[in-house]
N, C-alpha and C positions, 0 to 999 in steps of 0.2 A: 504494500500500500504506500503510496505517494506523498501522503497526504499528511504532515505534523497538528495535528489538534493542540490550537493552543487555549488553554482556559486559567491562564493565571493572569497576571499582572506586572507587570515593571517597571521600573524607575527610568524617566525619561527626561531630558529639557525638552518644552514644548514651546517653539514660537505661534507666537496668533497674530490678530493683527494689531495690539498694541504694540510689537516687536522687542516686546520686553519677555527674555525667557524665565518660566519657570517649572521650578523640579517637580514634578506629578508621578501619581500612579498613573498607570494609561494600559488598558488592556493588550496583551501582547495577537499581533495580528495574525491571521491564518495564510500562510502561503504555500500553497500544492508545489512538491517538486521541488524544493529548496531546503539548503543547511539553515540551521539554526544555531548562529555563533553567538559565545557569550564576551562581548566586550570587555577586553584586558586594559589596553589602553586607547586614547585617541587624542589627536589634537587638533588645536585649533588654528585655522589658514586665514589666508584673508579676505578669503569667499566667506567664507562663516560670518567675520565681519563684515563685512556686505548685505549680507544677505538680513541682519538686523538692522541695516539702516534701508532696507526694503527691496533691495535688491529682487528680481525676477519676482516681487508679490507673494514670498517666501513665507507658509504656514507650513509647520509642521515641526520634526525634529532634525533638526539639522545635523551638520559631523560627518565629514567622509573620510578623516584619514585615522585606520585604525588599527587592529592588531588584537585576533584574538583565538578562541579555543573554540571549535566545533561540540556543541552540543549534543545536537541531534542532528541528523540526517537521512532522506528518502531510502530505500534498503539498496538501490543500486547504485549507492554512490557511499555506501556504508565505511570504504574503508577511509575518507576522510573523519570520521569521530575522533574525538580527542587528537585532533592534529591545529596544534599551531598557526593563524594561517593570516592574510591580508586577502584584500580583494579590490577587481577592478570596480570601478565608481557606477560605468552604463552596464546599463541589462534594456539588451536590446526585443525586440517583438520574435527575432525567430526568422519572420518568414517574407522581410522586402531583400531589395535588392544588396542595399549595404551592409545587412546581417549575413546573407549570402556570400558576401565578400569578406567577411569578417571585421568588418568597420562598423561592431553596434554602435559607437560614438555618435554616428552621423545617420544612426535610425528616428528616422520623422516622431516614432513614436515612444522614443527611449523612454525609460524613467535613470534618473541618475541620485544616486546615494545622498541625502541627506539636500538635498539641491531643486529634485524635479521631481513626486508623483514616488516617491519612496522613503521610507524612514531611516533616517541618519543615526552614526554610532556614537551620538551622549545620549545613551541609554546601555541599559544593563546586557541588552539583545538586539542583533542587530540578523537579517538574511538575509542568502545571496545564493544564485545556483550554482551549482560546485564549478563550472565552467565558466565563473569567474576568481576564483577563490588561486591562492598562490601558498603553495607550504612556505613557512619562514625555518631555515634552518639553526641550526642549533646555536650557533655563533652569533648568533644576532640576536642581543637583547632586544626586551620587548622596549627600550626606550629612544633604539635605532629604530627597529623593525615598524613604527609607526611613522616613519617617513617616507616609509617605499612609495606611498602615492603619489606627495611632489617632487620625491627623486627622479619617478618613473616619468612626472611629467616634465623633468629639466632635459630628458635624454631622449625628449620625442624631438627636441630643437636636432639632435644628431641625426635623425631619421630624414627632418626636413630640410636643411640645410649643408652641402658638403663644406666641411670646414677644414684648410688646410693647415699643417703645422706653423706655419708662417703668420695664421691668418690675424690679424688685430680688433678684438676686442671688447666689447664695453659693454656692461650691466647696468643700466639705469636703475638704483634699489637697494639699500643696503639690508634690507630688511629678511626674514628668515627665505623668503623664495630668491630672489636675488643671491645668497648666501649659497644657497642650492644649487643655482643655475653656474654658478660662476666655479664652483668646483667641479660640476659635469665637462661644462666647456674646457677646464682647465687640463681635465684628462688628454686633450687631443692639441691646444695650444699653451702656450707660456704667457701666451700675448692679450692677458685678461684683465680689467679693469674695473673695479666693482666705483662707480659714482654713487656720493650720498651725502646724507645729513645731519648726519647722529654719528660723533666720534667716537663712540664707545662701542656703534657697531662697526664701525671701522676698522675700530682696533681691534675684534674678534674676527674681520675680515685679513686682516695682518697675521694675525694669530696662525689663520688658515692656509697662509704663505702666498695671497692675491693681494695684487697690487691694489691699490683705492686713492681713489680721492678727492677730499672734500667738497663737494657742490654746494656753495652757499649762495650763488646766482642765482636771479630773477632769471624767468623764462624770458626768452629773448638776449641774455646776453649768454657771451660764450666761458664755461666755465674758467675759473683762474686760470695761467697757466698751459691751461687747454691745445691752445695754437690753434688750428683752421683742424675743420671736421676731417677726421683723416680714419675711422674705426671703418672695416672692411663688415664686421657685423655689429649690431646695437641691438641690444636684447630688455626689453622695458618691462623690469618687473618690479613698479613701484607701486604697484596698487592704488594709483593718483592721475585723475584727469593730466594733470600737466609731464606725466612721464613721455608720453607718444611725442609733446612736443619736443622735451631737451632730447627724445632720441632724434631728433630729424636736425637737430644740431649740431648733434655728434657725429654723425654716420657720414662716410665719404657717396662723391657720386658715384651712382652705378655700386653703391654698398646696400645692404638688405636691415631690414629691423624685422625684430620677431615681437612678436606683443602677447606678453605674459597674464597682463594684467587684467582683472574683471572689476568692474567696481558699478555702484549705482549709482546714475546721470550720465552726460556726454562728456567729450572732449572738444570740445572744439580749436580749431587748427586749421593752418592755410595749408591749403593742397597745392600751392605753385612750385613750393620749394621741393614735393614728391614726383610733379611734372620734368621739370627741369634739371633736376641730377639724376633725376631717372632711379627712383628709388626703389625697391623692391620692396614690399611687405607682407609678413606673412604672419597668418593667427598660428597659437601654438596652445594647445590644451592636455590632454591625457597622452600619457604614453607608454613603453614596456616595462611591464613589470619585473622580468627576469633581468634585465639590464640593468633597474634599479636597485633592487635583490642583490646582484654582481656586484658594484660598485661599492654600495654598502656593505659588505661582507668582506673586501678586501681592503677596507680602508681608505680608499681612493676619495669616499665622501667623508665627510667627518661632522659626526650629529651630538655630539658631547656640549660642543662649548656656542652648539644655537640653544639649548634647553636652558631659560631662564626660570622657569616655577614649573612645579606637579603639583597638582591639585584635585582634592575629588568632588564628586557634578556638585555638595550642596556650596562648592564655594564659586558657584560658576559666575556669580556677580562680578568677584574682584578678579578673578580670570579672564573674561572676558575685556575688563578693564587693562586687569595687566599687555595683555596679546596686542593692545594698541599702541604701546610704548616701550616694549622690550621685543626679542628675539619670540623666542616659542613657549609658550605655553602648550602641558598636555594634562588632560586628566586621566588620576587614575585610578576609572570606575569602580577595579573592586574594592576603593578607597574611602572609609568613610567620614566622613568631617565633624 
């Protein structure tokens, strides 16, 4: 039988549309065909914040990046129980064309983890069909292993973009996904630049052996220093209307920018200056999880000295507080306050 019967209750953060979360029991939902993982840990991104200042019209529980132990599961997929595990964000419908291809991300009808039409991991349980689900192996605490989701989504930039040894550079973002991004890129060049505005995450960017520095520029002028826009790639993952523009200030012509960032409202920006140097840009969201997995595992990423507080869901007020002014914040669920 297929089918997990669920008749208990869980502890959940619930967004509404006051977008103020809070901790509730919330009956646990019935879903045919799917594991039933019990949330170890997860953290907080900066979708998550987003998504409380309103972001996509977001109700519900939010949380996609997590890390946890298989419960229960359908009898044909039995031998995930009791395995460790992470998971991808979309679950796709199955049966259009881009599922077919294996591209649920860009299924019309997805629902996405904690974001779209499915419930998110700041809760006690969270499910997913095992054919999204990734074992974490042994070496990988569960304090790493809860960033395989924007690790995996730093190293879809390597999927989309050939990047050569040579090539130059720049992260727009000092911030925990910038931090991420700029250590993936850094696997394959030297030639990496993390820009920003907070010297303390700088100096953890330092730490990490990436170059940085200081942006304390108004949009429109060119960082200190700086000299004329010379980075072959520019990667905006400030989580700020105005990252799209300093990246189009940075980036050489006929250089490409990737755009990291999600946030609620627009950006607005002149499109002459992406006419005329001929600019390439390209959106960048989810990406491999076993490459993510990889990196993390071998030390190549390094998640120790992004973790600013752990904390569990009842202290989710100053957590979410913290997450807007420090590196990473994660909760941990089976933590009680």
């Amino acid at each position: 039988m297929n089918l997990i019967i669920a008749e208990s209750k869980m502890r959940a953060l619930v967004v509404d549309a006051s977008r103020q979360p809070a901790l509730r029991q919330v009956q646990e939902p019935e879903r045919a065909g799917e594991c039933r993982i019990r949330v170890r840990m997860a953290g907080i991104c900066g979708t998550d914040l987003q998504l409380l200042e309103g972001y996509a019209g977001f109700q519900g529980i939010p949380g996609h990046e997590f890390v946890g132990v298989v419960a229960d599961a359908p009898s044909g997929d039995a031998r995930w129980l009791g395995k460790r595990v992470v998971g991808e964000i979309n679950v796709g419908c199955g049966n259009c064309e881009w599922c077919a291809n294996g591209v649920k991300e860009h299924c019309s009808t997805r629902q996405v983890v904690g974001i779209r039409g499915r419930e998110g991991a700041f809760a006690d349980y969270i499910w997913l069909p095992a054919g999204n689900l990734h074992e974490v192996p042994d070496s990988l605490s569960d304090r790493a292993a809860v960033f395989v989701e924007p690790a995996a989504a730093a190293c879809r930039i390597l999927e989309q973009i050939p990047l050569s040894t040579r090539a130059k550079v720049a992260v727009v973002g000092d911030g925990r996904m910038g931090l991420l991004v700029a250590q993936v890129l850094a696997t394959v060049t030297g030639n990496v630049t993390v820009f920003g505005r907070h010297e303390i995450k700088l100096r953890t960017a330092r730490e990490l052996g990436l170059e940085v520095a200081l942006d304390g520029n108004r949009v429109g002028e060119r960082p200190t220093g700086s000299g004329p826009a010379r980075f072959d790639l520019v990667v905006d993952a400030s989580g700020r209307p105005e990252g799209m523009r300093r990246a189009l200030e940075l980036v050489r012509p006929r250089g490409v920018i990737v755009l990291k960032s999600t946030f609620h409202g627009e950006a607005g920006l002149e499109s002459w200056p992406i006419v005329v140097d001929e600019v390439t840009i390209v959106g960048s969201r989810c990406g491999p999880f076993r490459r993510g997995i990889e990196l993390l595992a071998s030390g190549k990423i390094q998640t120790t000295p992004l973790i600013s507080r752990i904390a569990p869901l009842e202290e989710h007020q100053s957590a979410f507080a913290d997450a807007r002014r420090v590196l990473k914040v994660l909760f941990d669920v089976g933590l009680v306050g």
